[in-house]
C-alpha positions, 0 to 999 in steps of 0.5 A: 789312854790305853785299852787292852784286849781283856777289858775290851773283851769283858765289856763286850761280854758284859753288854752283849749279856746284859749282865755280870753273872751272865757274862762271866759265865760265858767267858769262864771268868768270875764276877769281880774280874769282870767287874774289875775289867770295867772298871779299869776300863772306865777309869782309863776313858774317864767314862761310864759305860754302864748304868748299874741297877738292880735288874742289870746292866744298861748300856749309856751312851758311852757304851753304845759307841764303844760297843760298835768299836769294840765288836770291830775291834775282836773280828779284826783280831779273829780275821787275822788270826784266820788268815794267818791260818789259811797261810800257815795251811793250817784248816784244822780244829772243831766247828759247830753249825747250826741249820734250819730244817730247810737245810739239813733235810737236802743240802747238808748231806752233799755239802757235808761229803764233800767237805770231810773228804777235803778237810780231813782235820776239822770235826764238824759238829752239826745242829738243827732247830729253828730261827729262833733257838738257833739266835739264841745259841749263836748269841751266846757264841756257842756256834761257829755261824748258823744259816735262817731265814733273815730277820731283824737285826738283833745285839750280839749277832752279826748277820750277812746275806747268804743266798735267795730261794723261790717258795713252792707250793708242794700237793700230794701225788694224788693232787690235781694240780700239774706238777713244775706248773706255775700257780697263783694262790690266790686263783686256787680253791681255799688252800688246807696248809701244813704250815710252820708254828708262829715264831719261825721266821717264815712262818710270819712272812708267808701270813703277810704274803696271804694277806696282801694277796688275797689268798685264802686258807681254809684250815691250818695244820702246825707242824715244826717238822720237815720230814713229817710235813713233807710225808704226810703231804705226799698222802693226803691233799693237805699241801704245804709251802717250802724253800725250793731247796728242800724238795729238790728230790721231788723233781720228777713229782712220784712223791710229791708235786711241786708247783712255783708260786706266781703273781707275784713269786713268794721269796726266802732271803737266807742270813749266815749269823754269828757273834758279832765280835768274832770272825769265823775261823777258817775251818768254819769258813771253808764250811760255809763256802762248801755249803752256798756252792751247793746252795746254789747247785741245788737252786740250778737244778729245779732252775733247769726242771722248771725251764724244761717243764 
């Protein structure tokens, strides 16, 4: 039994899109070579690895099995093409990064710095949205990686822990809340939010963190952008919940105050996702080093404000 590398890669394709047409067009291929690709394939195993029908393509056991070893398969190839190029010395070539808000609004701009100053030879592409249209995206292998706030799994997409960060309840400057104290929402008079839509991440695990802890809101204003959110709260005594990371710029509280939220602390795990059957290059991967350094320089400078506080 012999399995080569383009039948390998078309029937990743083919289930990751759940479909022939779908999947041809993400490899740049036509319908029939795909077609004839999975059924060599089959021929060779003696297996089918699809159900046919008038709505796709599904998976059979087979399938699901193979897929797994499939996807280990093209990132073992794609992380030895990497290495070699680290080798080589060779950190060139395009990425393309997808990033929430939370991150281009304070980490992206030292973290992008300090990497073109370095890395002269890659262009950076940046793109910014939320969650779920970043998912889709990197699915479709379009982006090199993205960094959202973890989620469930989803096909196609591997997912690998990139970092932890405190949510902080965020008044205006005219707020009579102390600015860097403490606060337990649930002790607080009911709370006017500016908060993310429903479908961002976030947005479900902080509803979830409300009600289990009793906190409550007394009106709700939906807004999907940071700046805009982070502005209008500055001026008014609606407040807002954010990752400690996108207010870093307040600590000194003439814009906004910031308050750490207690009993128990509210959490943003973050996930770096990509397509599950190939590695990051090593340009991308160079990237995502400089961007968690900074993650992490910014989680220890509101660290260092709070302790002083």
């Amino acid at each position: 039994m012999t399995l080569n590398f383009r039948q390998i890669r078309a029937f990743v394709a083919v289930y990751e899109e759940g479909s022939f047409n779908r999947a041809a067009r993400r490899e740049n291929a036509t319908q029939s070579g795909l077609s004839m690709q999975i059924a060599n394939l089959e021929a060779e195993i003696g297996l089918r690895v699809f159900e046919r029908s008038a709505k796709g393509v599904v998976p059979t056991q087979t399938g699901e099995r193979l897929y797994r070893r499939a996807t280990a398969i093209l990132r073992a190839i794609s992380e030895t093409e990497s290495e070699l190029a680290l080798l080589a010395g060779e950190i060139s070539g395009r990425i393309h990064v997808g990033l929430v808000p939370a991150f281009t609004y304070s980490l992206l701009a030292p973290a992008l710095s300090d990497f073109i100053e370095r890395y002269k030879s890659v262009d950076v592409t940046i793109s910014e949205a939320y969650s779920p249209a970043l998912s889709e995206v990197v699915a479709r292998g379009e982006f090199d990686f993205a960094i959202v706030p973890a989620g469930p799994e989803r096909s196609g997409i591997r997912s690998d822990h990139f970092g932890s960060d405190s949510e902080l309840l965020v008044s205006g400057r005219r707020s009579p809340l102390t600015h860097l104290k403490a606060v337990r929402l649930a002790a607080l008079p009911p709370l006017k939010l500016v908060l993310p839509t429903h479908g961002n991440a976030r947005r479900e695990r902080l509803e979830a963190y409300f009600a289990a802890n009793g906190v409550e809101i007394v009106a709700i204003l939906e807004m999907d952008a940071m700046l805009a959110t982070l502005e209008f709260v500055a001026e008014t005594d609606w407040m807002t919940i954010v990752p400690s990371i996108v207010v870093n710029g307040d600590i000194t509280g003439e814009a906004r105050k910031l308050h750490p939220i207690v009993v128990p602390h509210a959490t943003v795990d973050y996930a770096v996702i990509a397509a599950g059957g190939r590695a990051l290059s090593a340009s991308a991967r160079r990237f995502l080093e400089t961007l968690r350094s900074q993650f992490e320089v910014q989680r220890a400078k509101l660290d260092a404000a709070l302790l002083e506080a």
